[in-house]
N, C-alpha and C positions, 0 to 999 in steps of 0.2 A: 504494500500500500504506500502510496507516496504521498509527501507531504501535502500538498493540498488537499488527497479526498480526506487525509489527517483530522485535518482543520473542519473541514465539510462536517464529516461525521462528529466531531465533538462538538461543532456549532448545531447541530441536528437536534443532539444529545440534550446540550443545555436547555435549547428550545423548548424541546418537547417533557422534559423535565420540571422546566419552571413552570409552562402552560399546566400539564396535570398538580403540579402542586399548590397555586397560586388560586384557581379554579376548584380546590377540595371542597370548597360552601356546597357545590352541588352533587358530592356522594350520594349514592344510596347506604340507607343504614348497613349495619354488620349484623347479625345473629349473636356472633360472640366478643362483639366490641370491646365490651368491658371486662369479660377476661382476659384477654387479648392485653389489655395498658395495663392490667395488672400483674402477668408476668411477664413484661418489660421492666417493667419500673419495681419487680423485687429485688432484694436484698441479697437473696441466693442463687446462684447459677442453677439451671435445673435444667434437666432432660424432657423435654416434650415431647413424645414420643411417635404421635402424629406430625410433626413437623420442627423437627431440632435445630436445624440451622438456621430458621427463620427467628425462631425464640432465640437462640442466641445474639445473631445478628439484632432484634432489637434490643438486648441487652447492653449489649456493648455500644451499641447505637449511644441510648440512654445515659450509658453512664461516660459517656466523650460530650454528649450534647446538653444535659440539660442542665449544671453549672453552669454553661452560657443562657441560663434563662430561657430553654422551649422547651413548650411542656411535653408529658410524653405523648400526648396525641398528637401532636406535629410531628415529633420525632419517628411517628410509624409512617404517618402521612407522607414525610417525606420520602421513606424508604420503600412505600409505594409507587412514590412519582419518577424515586430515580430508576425503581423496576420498568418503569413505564418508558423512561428515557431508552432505555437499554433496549425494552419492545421493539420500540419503534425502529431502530439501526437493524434488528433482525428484520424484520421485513420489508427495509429497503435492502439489505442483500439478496433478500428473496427475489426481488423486483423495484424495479425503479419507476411502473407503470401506475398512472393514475388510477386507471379503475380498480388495480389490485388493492394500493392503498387505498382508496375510498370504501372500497368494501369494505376491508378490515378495517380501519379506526371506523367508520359509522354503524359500528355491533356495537349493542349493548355492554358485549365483554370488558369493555373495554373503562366502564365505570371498574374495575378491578384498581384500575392503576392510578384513575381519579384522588390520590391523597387516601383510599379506603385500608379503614383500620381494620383490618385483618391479618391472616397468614398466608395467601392466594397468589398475592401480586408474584412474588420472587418466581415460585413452583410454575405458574403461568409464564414468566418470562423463559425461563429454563427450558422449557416443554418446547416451546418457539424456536430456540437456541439448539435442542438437539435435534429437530427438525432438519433445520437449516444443515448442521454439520451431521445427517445420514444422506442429504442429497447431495452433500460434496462425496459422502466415501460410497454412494452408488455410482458417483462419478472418478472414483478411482482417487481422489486427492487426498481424503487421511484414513487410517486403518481403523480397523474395530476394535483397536481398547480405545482407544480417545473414544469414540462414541457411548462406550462400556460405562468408562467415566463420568462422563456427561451426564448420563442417563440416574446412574447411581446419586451424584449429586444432586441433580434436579427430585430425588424420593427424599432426601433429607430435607429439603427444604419441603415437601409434605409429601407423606406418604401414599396418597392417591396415584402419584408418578405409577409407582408397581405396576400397576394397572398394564401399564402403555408396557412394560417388557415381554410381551409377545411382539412387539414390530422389530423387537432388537433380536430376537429368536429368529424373524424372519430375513432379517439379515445375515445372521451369520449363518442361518441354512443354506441361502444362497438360492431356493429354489429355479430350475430355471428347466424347459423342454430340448432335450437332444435324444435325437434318434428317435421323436414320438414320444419318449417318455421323460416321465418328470422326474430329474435327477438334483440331488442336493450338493451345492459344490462350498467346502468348506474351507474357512483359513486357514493359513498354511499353520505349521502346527504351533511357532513361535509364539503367534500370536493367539492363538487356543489356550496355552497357557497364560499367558499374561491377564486374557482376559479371566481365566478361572482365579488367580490371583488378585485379582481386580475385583471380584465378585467374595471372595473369602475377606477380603481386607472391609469390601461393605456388611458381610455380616460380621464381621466382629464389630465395628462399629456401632451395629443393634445393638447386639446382645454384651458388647463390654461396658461402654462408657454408662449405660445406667445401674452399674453395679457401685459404681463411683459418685453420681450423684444424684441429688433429692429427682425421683422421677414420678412424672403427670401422664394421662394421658394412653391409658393402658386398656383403655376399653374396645383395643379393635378384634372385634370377634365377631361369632357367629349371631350375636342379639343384632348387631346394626347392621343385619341383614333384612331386608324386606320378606315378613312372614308369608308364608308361598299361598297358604288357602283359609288359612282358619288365624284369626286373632287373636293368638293367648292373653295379652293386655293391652285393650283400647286405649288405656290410661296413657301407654307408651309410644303405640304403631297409631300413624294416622288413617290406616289400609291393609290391605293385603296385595298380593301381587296379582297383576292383569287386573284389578279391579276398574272400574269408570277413575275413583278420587286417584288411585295410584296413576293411569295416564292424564287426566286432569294438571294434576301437579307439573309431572313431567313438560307438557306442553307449555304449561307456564313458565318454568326453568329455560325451554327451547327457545320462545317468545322473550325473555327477559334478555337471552344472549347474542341469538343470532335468528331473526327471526323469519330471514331471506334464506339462510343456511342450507337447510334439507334442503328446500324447494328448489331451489337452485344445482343442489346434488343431484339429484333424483331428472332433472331437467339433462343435465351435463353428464348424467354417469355413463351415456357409450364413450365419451373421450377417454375415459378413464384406461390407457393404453400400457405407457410407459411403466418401466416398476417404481420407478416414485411416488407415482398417481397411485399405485395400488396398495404402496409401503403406508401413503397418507387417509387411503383409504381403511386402512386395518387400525390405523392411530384411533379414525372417528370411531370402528367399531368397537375398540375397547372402550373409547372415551362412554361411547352410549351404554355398553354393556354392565359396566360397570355400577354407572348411574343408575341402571333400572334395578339393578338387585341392594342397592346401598337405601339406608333408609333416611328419609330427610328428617332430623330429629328435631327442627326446627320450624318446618313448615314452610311456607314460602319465604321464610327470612335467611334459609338456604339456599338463595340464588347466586351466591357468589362460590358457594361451594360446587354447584352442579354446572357451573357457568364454562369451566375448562374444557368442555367437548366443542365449542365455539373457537377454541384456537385450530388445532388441525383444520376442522370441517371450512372455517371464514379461509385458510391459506391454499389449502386446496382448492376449492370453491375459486378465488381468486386466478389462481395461475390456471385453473379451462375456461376462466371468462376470458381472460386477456390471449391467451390460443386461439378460443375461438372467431377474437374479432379478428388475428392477427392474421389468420388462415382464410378471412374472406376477400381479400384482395388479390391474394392469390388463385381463390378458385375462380373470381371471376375475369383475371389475365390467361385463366386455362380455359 
């Protein structure tokens, strides 16, 4: 990269950094707002087990910033805006094309980065970031542990990531058709290892560092799963699964995020050719997959949590709008 796109991009950066931060008046609430400032602004380091690095980082945030007098709701605020800043640089590496970018910042999702006090913004950025670097290493430019990596950082910063490691499975299967059949072409072995190394060093990082401190956030099991037919306690489940209120919900979450999204999929999905398109394609179906068995324990004030199927689906979505307009000047010179 050379010194002026240098400049470009951290003029980009700041821009769009300050706009989502200066403009926070107009967030949508948090569901977990308030606990949220209160483990930033505790006294003890703690393991959040849903999302550790984001707890951390506001911590540290916290305690560099608010001796200079901001409180700690600015200080998350901010760390949403500058996730937002960061957003935004990934999808102009995506694309430099306006309608991709119009698509994508005019979702919903995008109240995420608005200054919103949550955990989401970082994990949402990250998700975009390793997008972006599995269409460089489908294009041969970096290897699959950096991806490995990527991937595994963006679940510390919240754990919903997991999710998305079937498109890193489908990567390194490699699937692809020779000779009529579907054969799996795998890394060479160096890096088979590195990445199993890569993957042991993520789970000790589970399962060690909260041996060491005060840890939160231990309830991800089978209860905050969406009960399949029968409601053992109404008191808890707002539904069951396939219910009317269970897609109800969902549609509200899809509508809060990306509301052009599917419709647009669904519109565009014979382009869906290349293996990018299809690696991106596999992103939305865990994104959705996930979504539909996870229980929203909040109710609609869960919108920012179900809101992440809106990143892959708005960038994909994106790059077969901008093909498709791009490819009709062409057809119509042939």
């Amino acid at each position: 990269m050379n010194i002026k796109k240098l400049l470009i991009y951290i003029l980009i950066f700041m821009l769009a950094t300050s706009f989502f931060f200066f403009f926070r008046q107009y967030k949508r609430p948090g569901a977990d707002s308030g606990e949220i400032v209160s483990f930033a602004s505790s006294s003890e380091i703690m393991y959040y087990y849903r999302s550790p690095l984001t707890v951390f980082l506001h911590q540290a945030a916290y305690k560099i910033l608010n001796p200079f007098g901001m409180s700690v709701e600015d200080i998350i605020s901010l760390l949403s805006s500058i996730a937002g800043g960061l957003f935004i640089l990934v999808l102009i590496s995506f694309s430099h094309s306006f309608l991709f970018l119009l698509f994508n910042l005019s979702a919903g999702v995008m109240f995420i980065f608005l200054g919103h006090i949550e955990h989401y913004a970082w994990v949402n950025m990250m998700l975009a970031f390793y997008f972006l670097l599995s269409k460089k290493f489908i294009e041969g430019k970096i290897n699959i542990v950096l991806l490995t990596i990527t991937l595994c950082i963006t679940c510390l910063f919240h754990m919903f990531a997991v999710f998305y490691f079937p498109t890193l499975l489908y990567l390194f299967l490699n699937p692809q058709k020779k000779d009529g059949k579907l054969k799996c072409f795998f890394p060479v072995k160096k890096d088979i290892e590195k990445v199993m190394i890569v993957l042991i060093i993520f789970l000790l990082f589970l399962t060690v560092v909260p041996l060491f401190l005060p840890t939160r956030g231990l309830d991800n099991n089978l209860s905050r799963l969406v009960p399949l037919f029968q409601n053992p306690d109404p008191q808890r489940y707002y539904f069951t699964m396939f219910s009317i209120k269970h897609f109800k919900l969902l549609l509200y979450f899809y509508m809060m995020a990306s509301p052009l999204g599917l419709f647009f999929l669904i519109m565009l999905i014979g382009r869906i050719k290349t293996k990018f398109h299809k690696f991106m394609l596999l992103a939305v179906t865990c994104a959705v997959f996930w979504e539909f068995i996870w229980h929203p324990d909040m109710g609609k004030l869960d919108w920012d949590l179900y809101s992440n199927f809106a990143i892959p689906l708005n960038i994909l979505v994106g790059l077969l709008l901008v093909e498709k307009i791009e490819d009709k000047p062409q057809r119509t010179q042939s």
